[in-house]
C-alpha positions as CSV (number, residue, x, y, z in Angstrom):
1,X,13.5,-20.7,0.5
2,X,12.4,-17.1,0.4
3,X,9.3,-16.4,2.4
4,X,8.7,-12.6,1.4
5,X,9.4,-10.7,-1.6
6,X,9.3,-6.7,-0.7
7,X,8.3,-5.4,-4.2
8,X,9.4,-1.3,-4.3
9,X,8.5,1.2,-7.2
10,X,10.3,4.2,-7.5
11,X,10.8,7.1,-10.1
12,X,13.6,9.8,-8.6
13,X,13.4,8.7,-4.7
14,X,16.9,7.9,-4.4
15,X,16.6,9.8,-0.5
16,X,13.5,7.6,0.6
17,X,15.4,4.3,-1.1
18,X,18.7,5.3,1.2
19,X,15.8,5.5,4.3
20,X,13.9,2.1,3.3
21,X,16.6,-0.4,2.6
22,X,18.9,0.9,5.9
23,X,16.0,-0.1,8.0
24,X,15.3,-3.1,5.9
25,X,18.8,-4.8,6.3
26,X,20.2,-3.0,8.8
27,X,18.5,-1.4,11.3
28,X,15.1,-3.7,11.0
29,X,16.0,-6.2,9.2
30,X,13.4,-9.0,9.3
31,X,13.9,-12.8,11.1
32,X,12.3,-14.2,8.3
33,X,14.3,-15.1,4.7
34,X,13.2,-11.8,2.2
35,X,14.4,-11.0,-0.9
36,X,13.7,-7.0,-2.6
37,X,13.1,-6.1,-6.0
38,X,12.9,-2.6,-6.6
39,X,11.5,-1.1,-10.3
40,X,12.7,1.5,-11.4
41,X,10.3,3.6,-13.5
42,X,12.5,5.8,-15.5
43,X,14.3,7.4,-12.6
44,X,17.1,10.4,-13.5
45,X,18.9,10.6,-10.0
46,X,21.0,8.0,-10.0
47,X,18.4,6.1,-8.2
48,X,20.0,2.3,-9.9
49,X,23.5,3.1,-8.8
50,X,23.0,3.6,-6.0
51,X,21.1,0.4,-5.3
52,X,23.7,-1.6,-7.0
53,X,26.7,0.4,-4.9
54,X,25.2,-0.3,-1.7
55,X,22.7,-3.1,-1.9
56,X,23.7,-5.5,-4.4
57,X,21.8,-8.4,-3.2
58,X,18.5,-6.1,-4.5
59,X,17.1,-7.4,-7.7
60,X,16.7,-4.7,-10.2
61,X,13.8,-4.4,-12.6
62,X,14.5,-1.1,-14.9
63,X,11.4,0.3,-17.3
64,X,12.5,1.9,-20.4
65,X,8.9,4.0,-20.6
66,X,6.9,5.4,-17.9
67,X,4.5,2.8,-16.4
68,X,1.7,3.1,-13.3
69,X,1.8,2.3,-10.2
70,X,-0.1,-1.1,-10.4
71,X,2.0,-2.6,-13.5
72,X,5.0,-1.7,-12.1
73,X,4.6,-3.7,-9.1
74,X,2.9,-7.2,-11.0
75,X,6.1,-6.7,-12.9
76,X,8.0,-7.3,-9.6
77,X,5.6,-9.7,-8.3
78,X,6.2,-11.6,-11.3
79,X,10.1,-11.5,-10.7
80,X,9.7,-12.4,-7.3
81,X,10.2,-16.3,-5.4
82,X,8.2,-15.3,-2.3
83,X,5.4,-17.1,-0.4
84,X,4.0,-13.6,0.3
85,X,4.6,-10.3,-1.2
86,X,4.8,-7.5,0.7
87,X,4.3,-3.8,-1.2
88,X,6.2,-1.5,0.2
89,X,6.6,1.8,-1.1
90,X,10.3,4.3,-1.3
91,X,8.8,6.4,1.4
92,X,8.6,4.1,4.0
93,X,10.9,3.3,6.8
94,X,10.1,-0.3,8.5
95,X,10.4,-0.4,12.3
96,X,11.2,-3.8,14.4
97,X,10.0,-6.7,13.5
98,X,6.9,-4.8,11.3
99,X,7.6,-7.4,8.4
100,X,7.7,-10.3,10.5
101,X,4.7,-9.8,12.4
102,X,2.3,-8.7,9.4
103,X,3.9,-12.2,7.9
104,X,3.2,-14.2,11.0
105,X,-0.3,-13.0,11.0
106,X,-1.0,-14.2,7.4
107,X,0.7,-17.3,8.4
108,X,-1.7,-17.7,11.5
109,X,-5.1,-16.6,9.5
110,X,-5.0,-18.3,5.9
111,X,-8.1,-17.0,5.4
112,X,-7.1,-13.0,5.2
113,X,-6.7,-11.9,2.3
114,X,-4.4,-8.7,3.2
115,X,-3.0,-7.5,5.5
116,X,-1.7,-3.5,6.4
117,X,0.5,-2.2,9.3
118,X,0.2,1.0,11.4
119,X,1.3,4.3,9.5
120,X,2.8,6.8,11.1
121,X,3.9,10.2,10.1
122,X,7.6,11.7,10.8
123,X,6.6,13.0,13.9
124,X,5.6,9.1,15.0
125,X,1.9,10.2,15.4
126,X,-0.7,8.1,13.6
127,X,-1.1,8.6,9.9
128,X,-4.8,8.1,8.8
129,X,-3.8,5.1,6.2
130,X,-7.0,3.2,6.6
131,X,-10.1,4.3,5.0
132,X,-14.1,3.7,4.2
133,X,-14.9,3.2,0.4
134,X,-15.4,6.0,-1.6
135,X,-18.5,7.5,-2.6
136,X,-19.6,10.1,-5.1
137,X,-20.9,12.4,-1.9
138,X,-17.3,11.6,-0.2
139,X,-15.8,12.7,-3.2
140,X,-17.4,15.6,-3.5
141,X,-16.4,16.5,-0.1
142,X,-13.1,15.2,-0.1
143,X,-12.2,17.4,-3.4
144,X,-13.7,20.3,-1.6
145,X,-11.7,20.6,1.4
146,X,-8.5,19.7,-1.1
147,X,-8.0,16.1,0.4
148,X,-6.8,17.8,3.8
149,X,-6.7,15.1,6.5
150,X,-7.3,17.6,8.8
151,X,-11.1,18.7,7.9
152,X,-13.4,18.7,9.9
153,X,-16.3,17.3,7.3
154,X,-17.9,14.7,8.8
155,X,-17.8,12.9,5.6
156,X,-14.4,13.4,5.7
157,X,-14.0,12.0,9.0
158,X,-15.6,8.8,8.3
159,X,-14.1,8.3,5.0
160,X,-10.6,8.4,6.6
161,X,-12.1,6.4,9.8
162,X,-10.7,9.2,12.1
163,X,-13.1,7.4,15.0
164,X,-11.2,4.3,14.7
165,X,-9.5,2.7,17.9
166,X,-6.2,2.7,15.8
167,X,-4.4,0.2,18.8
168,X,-6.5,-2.4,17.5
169,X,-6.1,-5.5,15.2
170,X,-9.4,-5.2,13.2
171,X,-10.7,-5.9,9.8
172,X,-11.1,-2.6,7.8
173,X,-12.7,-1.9,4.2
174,X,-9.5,-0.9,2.4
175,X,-5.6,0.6,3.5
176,X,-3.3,2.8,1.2
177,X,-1.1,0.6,-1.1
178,X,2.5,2.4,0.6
179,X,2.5,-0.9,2.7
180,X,0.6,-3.7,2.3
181,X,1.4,-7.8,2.3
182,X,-0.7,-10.5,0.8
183,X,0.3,-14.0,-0.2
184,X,1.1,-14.5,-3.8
185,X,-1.3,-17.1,-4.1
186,X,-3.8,-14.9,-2.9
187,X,-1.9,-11.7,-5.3
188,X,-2.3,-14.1,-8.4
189,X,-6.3,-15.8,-7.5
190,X,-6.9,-11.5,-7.8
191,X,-4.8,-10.9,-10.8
192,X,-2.8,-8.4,-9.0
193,X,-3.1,-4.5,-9.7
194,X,-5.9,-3.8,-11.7
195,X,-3.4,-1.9,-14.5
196,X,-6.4,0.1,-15.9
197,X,-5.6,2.4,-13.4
198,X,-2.5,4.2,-14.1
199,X,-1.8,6.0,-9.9
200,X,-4.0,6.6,-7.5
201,X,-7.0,4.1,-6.1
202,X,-5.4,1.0,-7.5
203,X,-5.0,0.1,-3.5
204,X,-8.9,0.8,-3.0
205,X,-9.6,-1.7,-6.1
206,X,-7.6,-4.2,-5.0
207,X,-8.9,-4.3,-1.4
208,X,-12.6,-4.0,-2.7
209,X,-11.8,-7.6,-5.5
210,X,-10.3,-9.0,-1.8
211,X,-13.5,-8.6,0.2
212,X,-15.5,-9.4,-2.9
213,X,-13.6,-12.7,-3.2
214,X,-14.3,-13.4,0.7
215,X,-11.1,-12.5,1.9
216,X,-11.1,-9.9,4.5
217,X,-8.5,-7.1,4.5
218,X,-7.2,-6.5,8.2
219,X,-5.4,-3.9,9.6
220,X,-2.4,-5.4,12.4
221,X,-1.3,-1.7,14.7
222,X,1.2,-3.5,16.2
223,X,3.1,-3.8,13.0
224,X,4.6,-0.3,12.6
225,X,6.0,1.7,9.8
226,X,7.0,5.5,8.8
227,X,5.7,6.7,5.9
228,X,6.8,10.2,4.5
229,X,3.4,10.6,2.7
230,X,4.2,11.9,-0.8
231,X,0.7,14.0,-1.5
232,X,1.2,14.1,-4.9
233,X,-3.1,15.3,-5.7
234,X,-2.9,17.3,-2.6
235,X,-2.5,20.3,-5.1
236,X,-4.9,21.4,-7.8
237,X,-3.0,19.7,-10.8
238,X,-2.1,16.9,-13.5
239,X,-2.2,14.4,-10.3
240,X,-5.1,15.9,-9.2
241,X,-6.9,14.9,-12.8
242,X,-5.3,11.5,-12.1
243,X,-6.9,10.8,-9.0
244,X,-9.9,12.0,-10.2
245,X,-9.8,9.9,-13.5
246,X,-9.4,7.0,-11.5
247,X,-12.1,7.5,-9.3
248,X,-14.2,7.4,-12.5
249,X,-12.8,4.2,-13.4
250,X,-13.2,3.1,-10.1
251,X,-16.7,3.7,-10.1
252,X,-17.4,2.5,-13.4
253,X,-16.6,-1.2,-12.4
254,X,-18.1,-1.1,-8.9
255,X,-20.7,1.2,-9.1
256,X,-21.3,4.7,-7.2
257,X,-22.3,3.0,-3.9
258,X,-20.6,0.2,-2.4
259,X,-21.3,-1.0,1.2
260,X,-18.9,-1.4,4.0
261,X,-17.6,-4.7,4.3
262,X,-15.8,-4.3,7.8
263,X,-18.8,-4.9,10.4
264,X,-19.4,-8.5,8.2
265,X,-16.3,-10.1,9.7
266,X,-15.2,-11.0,12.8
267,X,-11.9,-11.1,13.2
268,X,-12.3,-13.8,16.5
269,X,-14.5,-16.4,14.5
């Protein structure tokens, strides 16, 4: 039986796919039985062939219209024959054993609802991939210093956790959707991506409906991944309007402030 589905969406990233599925079946590759479905959301650079030349054993989901991020990946999940389902995005690049141990600890702690690994950049330093929950005044701030990581805003700081002992398995409010695993029981009790949103916060949402549901979202460092952080909104533009769209839509359903959930679990009960 098939313990993991890896569900990846990609439109044109046939050079992160070639990264990806090296270190998924060959360099990496995971103890435990996987299967990948990759979806391909209208790509033009010969992203499919490529897939079919070199990894045939990956199951192929191809859109004939432009869809978002969040119902291209319940499509996958719906294609899929795992016990867990692990979203993983074309930018990534698993290291050893990352998969298995984000899939032990699920396996260990039934009661998680998600779980994320450690990002790191390129350069292996630590990628700020876990965050607080937004708020209007962390939006305002975070628009303002044009979503730079690097700002020195406190607001910013503590919306991307920068103080956060990042060795450390901990529960944390939310963690960007490039890498996250969940069981599918767990995927289908939350209905999956909320598909209102078409890209960007769909992550946020889903790890808000997890803690809301009682099921904490925790981040496991010792499970390790690149990720070549696509910053799509990091420029004044259409994705920018996205991103803020969404936020709107975010806030709509859960309102403009929303608590921090981390400090109410403890991860050794």
């Amino acid at each position: 039986m098939v313990k993991i589905s890896v569900v990846t969406v990609g439109m044109n990233h046939r050079k992160y796919l070639e990264a990806l599925y090296h270190s998924l079946y060959i360099a990496n590759k995971p103890q435990v039985s996987f299967e990948a479905i990759y979806v391909d959301n209208c790509s033009k650079d010969d992203s499919v062939n490529f897939i079919k030349n070199n990894y045939p054993q990956v199951k192929i989901i191809t859109n004939n219209k432009i869809c978002g991020f969040g119902e291209n990946n319940n499509r996958g999940v719906m294609a899929s024959q795992g016990e867990y389902i692990a979203i993983i995005n074309p930018d990534i690049v698993c290291q050893k054993d990352s998969i298995d141990v984000l899939y032990n600890y699920l396996v260990e702690n039934p009661n998680v609802g998600i779980v994320a690994p450690q990002l790191l950049n390129p350069d292996l330093s630590i990628q700020y991939s876990v965050r607080s929950f937004m708020s209007l005044k962390m939006l305002f701030y975070r628009l303002l210093s044009k979503g730079n990581d690097l700002s020195c805003n406190t607001s910013v700081s503590d919306y991307l956790c920068k103080n956060l002992d990042f060795n450390k398995t901990q529960p944390v409010d939310w963690a960007m959707g490039a890498a996250l695993m969940l069981s599918k029981h767990n995927y289908a009790k939350l209905g999956g991506f909320d598909q209102d949103y078409f890209l960007y916060v769909e992550d946020e949402d889903l790890s808000l409906r997890s803690w809301k549901s009682g099921m904490p979202v925790i981040y496991v460092p010792c499970a390790k991944m690149i990720h070549n952080h696509l910053r799509g909104s990091s420029k004044l533009g259409k994705k920018t309007f996205m991103h803020i769209k969404s936020m709107c839509i975010f806030f709509k359903k859960h309102g403009f402030n929303i608590n921090s959930y981390r400090s109410t679990y403890n991860i050794d009960r």
